[in-house]
N, CA and C atoms as an extended XYZ file, in Angstrom:
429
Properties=species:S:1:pos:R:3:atomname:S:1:resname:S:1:resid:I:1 pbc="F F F"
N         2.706       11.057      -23.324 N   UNK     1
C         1.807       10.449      -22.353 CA  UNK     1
C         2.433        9.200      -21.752 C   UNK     1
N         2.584        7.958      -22.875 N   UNK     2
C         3.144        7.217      -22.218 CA  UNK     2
C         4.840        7.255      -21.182 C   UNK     2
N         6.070        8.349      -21.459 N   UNK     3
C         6.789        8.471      -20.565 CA  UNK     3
C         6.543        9.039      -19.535 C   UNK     3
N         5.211        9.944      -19.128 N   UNK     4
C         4.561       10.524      -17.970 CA  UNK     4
C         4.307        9.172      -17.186 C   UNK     4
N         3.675        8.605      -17.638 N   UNK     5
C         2.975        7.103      -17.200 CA  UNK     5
C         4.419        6.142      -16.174 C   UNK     5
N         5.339        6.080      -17.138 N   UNK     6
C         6.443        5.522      -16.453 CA  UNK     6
C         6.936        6.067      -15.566 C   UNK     6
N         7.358        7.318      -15.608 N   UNK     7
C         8.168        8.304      -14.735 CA  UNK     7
C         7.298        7.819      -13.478 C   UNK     7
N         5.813        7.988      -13.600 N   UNK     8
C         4.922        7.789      -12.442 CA  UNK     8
C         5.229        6.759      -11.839 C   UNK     8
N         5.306        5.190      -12.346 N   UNK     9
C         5.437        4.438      -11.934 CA  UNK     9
C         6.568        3.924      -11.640 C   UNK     9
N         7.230        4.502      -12.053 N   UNK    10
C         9.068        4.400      -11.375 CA  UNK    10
C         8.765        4.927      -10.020 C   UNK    10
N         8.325        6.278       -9.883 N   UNK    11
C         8.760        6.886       -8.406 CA  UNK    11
C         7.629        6.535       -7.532 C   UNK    11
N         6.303        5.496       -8.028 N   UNK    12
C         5.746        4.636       -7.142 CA  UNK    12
C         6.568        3.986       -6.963 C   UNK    12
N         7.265        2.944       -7.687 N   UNK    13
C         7.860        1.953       -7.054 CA  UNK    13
C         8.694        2.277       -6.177 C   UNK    13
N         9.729        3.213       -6.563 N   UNK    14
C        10.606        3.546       -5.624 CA  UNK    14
C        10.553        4.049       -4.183 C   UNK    14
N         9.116        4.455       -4.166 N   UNK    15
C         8.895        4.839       -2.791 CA  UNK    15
C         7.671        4.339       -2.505 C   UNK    15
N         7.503        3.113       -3.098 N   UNK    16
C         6.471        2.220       -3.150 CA  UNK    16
C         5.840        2.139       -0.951 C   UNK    16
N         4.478        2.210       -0.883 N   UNK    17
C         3.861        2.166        0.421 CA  UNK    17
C         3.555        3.358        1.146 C   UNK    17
N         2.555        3.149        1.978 N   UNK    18
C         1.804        4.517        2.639 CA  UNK    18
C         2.594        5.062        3.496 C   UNK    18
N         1.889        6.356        3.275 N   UNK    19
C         2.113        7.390        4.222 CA  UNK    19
C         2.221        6.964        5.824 C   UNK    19
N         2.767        7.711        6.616 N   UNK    20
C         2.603        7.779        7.943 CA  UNK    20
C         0.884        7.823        8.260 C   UNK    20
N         0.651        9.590        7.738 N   UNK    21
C        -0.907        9.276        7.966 CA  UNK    21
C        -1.878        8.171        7.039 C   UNK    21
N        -1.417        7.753        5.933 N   UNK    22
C        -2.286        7.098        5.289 CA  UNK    22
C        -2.126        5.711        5.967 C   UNK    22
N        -1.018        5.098        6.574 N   UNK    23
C        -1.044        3.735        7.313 CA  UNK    23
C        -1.979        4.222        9.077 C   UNK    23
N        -2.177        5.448        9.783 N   UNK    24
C        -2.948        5.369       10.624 CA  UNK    24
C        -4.329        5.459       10.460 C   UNK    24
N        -4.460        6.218        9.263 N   UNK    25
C        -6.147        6.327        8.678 CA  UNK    25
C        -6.557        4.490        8.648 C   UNK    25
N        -5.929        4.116        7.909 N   UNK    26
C        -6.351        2.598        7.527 CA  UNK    26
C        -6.103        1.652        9.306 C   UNK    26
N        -5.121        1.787        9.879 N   UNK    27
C        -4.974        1.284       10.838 CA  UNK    27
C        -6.295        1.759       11.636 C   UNK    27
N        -6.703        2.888       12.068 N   UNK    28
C        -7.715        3.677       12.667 CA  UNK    28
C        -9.330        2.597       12.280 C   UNK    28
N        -9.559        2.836       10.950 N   UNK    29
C        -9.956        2.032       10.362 CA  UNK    29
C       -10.585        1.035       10.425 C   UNK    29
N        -9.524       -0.100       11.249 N   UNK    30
C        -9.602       -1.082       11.222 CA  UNK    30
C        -9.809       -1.542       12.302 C   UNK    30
N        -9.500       -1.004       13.254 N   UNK    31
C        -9.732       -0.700       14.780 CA  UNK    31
C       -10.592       -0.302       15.176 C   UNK    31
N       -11.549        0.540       14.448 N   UNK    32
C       -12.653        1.274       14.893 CA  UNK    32
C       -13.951        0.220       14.112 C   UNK    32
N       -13.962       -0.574       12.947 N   UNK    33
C       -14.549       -1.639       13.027 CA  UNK    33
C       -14.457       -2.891       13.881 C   UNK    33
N       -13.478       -3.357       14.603 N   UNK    34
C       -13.162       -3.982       15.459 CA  UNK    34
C       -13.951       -3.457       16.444 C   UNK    34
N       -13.904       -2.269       17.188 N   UNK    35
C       -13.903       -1.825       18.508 CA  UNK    35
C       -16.098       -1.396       18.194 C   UNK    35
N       -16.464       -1.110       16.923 N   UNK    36
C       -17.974       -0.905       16.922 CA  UNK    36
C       -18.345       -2.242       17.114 C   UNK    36
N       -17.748       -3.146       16.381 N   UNK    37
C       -18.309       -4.382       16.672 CA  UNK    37
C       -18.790       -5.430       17.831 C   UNK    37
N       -17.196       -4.917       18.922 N   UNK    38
C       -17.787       -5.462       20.286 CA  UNK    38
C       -18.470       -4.838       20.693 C   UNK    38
N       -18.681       -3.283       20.703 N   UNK    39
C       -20.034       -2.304       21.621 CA  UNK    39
C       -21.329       -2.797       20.839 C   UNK    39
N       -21.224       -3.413       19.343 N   UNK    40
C       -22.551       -3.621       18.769 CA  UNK    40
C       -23.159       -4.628       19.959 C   UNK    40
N       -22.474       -5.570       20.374 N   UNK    41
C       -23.003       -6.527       21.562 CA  UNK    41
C       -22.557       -6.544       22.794 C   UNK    41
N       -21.711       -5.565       23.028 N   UNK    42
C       -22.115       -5.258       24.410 CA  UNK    42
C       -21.584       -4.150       25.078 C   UNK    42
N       -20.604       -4.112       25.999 N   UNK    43
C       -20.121       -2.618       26.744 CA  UNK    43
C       -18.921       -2.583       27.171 C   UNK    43
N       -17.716       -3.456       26.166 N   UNK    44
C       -16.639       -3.330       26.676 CA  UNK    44
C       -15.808       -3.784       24.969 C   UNK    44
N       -15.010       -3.428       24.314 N   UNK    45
C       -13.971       -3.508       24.067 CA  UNK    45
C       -13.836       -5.396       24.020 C   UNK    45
N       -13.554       -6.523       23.232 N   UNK    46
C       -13.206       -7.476       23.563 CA  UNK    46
C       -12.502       -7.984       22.310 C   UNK    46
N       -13.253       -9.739       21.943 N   UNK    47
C       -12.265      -10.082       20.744 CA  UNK    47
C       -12.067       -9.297       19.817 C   UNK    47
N       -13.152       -8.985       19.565 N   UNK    48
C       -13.442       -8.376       17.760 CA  UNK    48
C       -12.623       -7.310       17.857 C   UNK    48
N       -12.785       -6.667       19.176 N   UNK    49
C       -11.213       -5.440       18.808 CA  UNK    49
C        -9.926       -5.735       18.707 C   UNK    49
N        -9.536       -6.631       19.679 N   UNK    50
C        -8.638       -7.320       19.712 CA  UNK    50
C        -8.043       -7.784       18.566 C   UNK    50
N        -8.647       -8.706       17.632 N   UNK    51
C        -8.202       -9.344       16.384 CA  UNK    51
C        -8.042       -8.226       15.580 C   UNK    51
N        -8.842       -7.443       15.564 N   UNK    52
C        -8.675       -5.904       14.255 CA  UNK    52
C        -7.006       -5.277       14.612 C   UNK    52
N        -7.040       -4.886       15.949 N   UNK    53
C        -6.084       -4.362       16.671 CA  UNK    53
C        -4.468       -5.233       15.652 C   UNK    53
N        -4.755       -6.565       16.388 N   UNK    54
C        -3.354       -7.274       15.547 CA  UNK    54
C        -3.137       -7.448       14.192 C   UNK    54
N        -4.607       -7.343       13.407 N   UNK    55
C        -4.688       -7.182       11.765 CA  UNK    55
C        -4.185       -6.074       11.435 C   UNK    55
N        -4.765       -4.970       12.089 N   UNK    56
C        -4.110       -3.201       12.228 CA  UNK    56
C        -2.689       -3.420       12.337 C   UNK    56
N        -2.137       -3.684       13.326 N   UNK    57
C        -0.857       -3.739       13.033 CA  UNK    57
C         0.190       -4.125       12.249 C   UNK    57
N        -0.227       -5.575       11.851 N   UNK    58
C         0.441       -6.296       10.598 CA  UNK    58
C         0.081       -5.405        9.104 C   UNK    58
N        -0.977       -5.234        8.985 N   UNK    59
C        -1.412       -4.088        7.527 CA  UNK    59
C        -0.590       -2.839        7.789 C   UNK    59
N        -0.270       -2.471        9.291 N   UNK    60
C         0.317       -0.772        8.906 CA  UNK    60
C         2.003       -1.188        8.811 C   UNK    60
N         2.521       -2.491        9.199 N   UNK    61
C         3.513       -2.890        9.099 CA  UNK    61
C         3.970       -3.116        7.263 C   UNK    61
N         3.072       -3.881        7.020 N   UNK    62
C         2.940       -4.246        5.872 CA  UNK    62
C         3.093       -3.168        4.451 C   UNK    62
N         2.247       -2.003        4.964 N   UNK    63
C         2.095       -0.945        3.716 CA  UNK    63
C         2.660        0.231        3.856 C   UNK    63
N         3.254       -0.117        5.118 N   UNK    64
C         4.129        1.607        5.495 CA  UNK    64
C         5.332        1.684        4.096 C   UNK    64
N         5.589        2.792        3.717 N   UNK    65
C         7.028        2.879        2.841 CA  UNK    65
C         7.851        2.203        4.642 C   UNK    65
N         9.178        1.876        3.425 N   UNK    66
C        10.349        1.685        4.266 CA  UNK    66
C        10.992        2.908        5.231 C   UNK    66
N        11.166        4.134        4.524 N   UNK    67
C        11.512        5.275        4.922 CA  UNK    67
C        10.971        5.370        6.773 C   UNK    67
N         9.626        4.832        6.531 N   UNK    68
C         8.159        5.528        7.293 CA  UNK    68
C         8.127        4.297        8.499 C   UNK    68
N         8.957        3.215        8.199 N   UNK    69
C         8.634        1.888        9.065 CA  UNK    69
C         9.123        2.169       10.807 C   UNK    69
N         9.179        3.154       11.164 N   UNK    70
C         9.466        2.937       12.688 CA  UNK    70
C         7.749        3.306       13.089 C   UNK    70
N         7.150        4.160       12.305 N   UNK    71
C         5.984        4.451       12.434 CA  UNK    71
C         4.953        3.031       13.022 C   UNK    71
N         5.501        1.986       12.423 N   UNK    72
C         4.694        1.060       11.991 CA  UNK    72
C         4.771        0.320       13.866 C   UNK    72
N         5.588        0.377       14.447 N   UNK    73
C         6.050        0.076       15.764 CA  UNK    73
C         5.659        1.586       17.109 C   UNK    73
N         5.637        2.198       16.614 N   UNK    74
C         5.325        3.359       17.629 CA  UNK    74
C         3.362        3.590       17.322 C   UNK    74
N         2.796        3.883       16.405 N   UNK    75
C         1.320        4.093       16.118 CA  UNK    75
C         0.221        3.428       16.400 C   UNK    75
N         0.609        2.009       16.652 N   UNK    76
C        -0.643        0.971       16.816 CA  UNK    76
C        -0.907        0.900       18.193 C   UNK    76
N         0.322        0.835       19.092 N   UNK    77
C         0.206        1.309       20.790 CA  UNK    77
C        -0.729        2.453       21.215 C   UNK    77
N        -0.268        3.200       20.588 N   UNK    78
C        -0.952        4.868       20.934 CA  UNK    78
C        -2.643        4.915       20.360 C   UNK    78
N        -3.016        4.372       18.992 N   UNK    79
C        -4.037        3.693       18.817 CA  UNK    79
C        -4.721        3.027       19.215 C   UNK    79
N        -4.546        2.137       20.135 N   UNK    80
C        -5.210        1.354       21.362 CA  UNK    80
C        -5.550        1.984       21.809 C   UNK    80
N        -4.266        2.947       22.794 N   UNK    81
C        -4.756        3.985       24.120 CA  UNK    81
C        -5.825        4.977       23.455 C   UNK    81
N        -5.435        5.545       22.868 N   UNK    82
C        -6.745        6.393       21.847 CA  UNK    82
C        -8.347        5.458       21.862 C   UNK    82
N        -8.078        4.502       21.180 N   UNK    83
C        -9.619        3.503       21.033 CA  UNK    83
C        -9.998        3.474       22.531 C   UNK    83
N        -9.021        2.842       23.340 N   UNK    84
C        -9.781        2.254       25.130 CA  UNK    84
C       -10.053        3.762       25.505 C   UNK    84
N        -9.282        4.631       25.655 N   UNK    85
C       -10.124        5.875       25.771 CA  UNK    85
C       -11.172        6.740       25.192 C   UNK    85
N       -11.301        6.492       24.401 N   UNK    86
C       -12.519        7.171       23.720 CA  UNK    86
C       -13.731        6.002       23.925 C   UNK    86
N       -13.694        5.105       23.891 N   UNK    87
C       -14.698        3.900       24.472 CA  UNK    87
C       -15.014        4.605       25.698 C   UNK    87
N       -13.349        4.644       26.583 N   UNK    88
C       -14.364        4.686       28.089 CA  UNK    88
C       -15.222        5.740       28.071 C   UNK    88
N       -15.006        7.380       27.524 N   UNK    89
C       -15.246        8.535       27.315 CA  UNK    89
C       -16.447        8.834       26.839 C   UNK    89
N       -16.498        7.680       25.609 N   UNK    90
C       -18.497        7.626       25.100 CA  UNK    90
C       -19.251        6.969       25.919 C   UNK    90
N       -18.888        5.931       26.368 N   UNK    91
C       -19.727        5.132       27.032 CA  UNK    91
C       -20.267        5.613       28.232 C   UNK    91
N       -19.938        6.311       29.239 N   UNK    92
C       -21.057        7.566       30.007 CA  UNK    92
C       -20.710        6.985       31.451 C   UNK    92
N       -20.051        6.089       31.452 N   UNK    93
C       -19.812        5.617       32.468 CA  UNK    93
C       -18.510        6.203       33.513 C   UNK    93
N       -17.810        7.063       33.165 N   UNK    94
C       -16.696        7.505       33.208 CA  UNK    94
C       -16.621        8.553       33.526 C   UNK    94
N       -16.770        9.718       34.598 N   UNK    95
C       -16.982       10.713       35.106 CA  UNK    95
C       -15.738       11.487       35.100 C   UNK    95
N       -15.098       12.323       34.733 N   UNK    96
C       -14.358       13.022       34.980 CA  UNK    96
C       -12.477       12.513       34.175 C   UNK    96
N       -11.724       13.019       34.316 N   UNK    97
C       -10.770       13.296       33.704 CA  UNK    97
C        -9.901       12.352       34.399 C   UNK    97
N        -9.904       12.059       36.494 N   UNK    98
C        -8.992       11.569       36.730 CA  UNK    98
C        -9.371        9.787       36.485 C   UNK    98
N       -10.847        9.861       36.010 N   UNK    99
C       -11.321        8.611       36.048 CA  UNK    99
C       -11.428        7.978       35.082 C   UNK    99
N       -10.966        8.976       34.167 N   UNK   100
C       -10.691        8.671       32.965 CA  UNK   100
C        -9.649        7.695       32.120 C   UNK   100
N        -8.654        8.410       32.827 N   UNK   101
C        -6.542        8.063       32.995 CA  UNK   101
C        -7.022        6.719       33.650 C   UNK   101
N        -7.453        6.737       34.903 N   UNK   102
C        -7.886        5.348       35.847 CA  UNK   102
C        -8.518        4.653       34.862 C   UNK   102
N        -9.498        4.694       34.252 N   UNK   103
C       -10.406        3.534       33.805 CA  UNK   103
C        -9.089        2.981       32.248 C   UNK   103
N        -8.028        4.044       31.801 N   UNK   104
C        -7.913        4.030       30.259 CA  UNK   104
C        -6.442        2.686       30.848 C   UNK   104
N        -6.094        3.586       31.704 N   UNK   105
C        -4.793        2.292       32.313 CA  UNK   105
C        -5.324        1.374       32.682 C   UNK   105
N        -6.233        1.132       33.497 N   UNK   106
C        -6.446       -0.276       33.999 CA  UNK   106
C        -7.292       -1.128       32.251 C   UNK   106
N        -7.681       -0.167       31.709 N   UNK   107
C        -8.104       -1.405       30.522 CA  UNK   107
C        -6.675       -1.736       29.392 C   UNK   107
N        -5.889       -0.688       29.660 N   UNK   108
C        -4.217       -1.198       29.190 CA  UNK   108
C        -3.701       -2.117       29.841 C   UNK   108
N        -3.375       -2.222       30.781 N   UNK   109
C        -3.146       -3.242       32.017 CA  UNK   109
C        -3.710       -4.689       31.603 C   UNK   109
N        -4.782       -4.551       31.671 N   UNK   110
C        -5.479       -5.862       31.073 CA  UNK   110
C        -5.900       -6.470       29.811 C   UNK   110
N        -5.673       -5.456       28.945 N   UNK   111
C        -5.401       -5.439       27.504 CA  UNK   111
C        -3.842       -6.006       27.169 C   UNK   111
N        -2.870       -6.038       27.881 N   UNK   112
C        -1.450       -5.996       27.781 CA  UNK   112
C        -0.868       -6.647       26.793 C   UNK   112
N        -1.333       -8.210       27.074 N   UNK   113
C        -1.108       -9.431       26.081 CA  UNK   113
C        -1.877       -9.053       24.759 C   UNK   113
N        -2.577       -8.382       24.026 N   UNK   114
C        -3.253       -8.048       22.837 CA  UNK   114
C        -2.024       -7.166       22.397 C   UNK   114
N        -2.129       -5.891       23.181 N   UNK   115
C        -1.274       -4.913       22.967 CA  UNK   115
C         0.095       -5.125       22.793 C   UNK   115
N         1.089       -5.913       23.464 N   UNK   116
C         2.161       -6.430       23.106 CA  UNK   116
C         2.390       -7.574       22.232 C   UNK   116
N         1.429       -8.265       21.807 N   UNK   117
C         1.411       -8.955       21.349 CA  UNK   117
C         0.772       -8.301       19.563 C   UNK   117
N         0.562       -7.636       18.819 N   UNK   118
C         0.185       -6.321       18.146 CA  UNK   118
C         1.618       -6.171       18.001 C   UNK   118
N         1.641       -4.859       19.123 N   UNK   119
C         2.873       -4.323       18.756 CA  UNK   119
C         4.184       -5.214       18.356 C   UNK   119
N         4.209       -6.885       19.163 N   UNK   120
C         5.565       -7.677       18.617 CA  UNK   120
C         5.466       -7.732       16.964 C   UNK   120
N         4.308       -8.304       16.684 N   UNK   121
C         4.164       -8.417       15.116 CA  UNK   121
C         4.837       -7.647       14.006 C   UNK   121
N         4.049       -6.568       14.532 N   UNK   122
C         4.810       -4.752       13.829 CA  UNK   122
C         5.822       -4.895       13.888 C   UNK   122
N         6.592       -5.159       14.980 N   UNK   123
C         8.253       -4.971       15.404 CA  UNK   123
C         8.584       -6.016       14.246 C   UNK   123
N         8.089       -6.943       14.396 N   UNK   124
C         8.813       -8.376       13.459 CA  UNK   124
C         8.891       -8.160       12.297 C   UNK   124
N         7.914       -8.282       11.940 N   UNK   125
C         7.284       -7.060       10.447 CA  UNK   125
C         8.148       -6.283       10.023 C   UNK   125
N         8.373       -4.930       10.687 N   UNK   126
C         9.337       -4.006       10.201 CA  UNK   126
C        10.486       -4.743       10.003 C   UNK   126
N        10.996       -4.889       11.413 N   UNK   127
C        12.666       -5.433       11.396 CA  UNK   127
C        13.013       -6.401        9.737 C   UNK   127
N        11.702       -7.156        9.524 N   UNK   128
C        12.078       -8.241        8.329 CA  UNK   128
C        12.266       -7.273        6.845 C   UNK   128
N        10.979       -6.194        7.179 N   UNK   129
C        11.192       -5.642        5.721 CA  UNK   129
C        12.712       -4.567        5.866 C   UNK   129
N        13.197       -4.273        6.869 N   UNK   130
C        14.153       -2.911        7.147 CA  UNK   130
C        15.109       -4.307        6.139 C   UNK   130
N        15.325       -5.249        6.790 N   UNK   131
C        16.305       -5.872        6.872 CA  UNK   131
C        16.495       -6.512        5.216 C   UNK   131
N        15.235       -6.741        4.730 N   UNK   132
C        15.296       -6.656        2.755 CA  UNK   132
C        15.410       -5.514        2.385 C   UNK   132
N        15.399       -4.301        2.664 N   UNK   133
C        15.360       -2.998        1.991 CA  UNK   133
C        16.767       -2.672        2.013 C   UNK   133
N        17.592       -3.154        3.041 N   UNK   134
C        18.992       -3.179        3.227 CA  UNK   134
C        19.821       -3.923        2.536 C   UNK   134
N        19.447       -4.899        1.721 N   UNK   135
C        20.223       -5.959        1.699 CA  UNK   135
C        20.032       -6.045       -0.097 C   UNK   135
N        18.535       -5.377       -0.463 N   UNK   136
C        18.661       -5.117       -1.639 CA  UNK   136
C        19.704       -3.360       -2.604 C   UNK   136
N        19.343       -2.764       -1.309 N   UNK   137
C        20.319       -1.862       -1.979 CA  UNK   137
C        21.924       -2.071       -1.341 C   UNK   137
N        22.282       -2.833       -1.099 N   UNK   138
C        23.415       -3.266       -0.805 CA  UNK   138
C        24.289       -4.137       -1.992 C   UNK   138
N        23.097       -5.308       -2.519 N   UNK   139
C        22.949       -6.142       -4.192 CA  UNK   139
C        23.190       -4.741       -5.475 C   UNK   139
N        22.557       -3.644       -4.931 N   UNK   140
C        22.112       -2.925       -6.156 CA  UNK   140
C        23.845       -1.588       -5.773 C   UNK   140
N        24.474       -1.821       -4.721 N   UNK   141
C        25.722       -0.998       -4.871 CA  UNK   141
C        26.508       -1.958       -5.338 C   UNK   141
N        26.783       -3.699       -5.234 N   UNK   142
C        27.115       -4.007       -5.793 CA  UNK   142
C        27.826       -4.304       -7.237 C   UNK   142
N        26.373       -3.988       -7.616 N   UNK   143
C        26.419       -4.136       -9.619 CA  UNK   143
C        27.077       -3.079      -10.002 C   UNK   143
């Protein structure tokens, strides 16, 4: 029992952090409490998504495995566009498909500074952990 136990926790560690899908479930998540929160008071998407949005990103940065970390820079973008579209899409206001694309870009457009500013984090994020994951098995060809 107890060398089952270790074995386990060796090849956690070693591939210690979430999944691709398990860092968008949680990212999703976190975004979608963000994004209920501003419709709880009113009819657009604002801080409260906003701040989730850049928490989302730093957490999927944060818990991705290393393997999995470009994920962490490509998913939270596409997650936005996903959230501002499905907002515009429930909200009833939004007629049709081409008005759809129209309403989902122009709230990207003006979302921009959230959204790049999100996605820089992630980028920073990754790049820092790529850049210890490198440098420790580099120590560990060493020895």
């Amino acid at each position: 029992m107890t060398e089952a136990v270790t074995d386990f926790a060796g090849r956690v560690r070693a591939g210690s952090g979430l999944t691709t899908p398990g860092a968008v479930i949680v990212g999703g998540f976190l975004i979608a409490v963000g994004a209920m929160a501003d419709l709880g008071f009113g009819d657009s998407l604002g801080f409260g998504f906003a701040t989730m949005f850049v928490i989302a990103s730093a957490v999927m940065a944060l818990t991705l495995r290393v393997r999995s970390i470009a994920s962490a820079v490509i998913a939270p973008p596409l997650m936005f566009a996903i959230a501002t579209m499905l907002v515009g899409k429930l909200s009833g206001e939004v007629h049709g498909s081409r008005a759809l694309a129209l309403d989902t870009a122009t709230s990207l457009a003006l979302s921009a500074p959230v959204l790049f500013g999100g996605t820089a984090l992630a980028a920073a994020i990754a790049v820092v952990r790529l850049g210890v994951a490198v440098s420790r098995r580099q120590r560990a060809v060493r020895r």
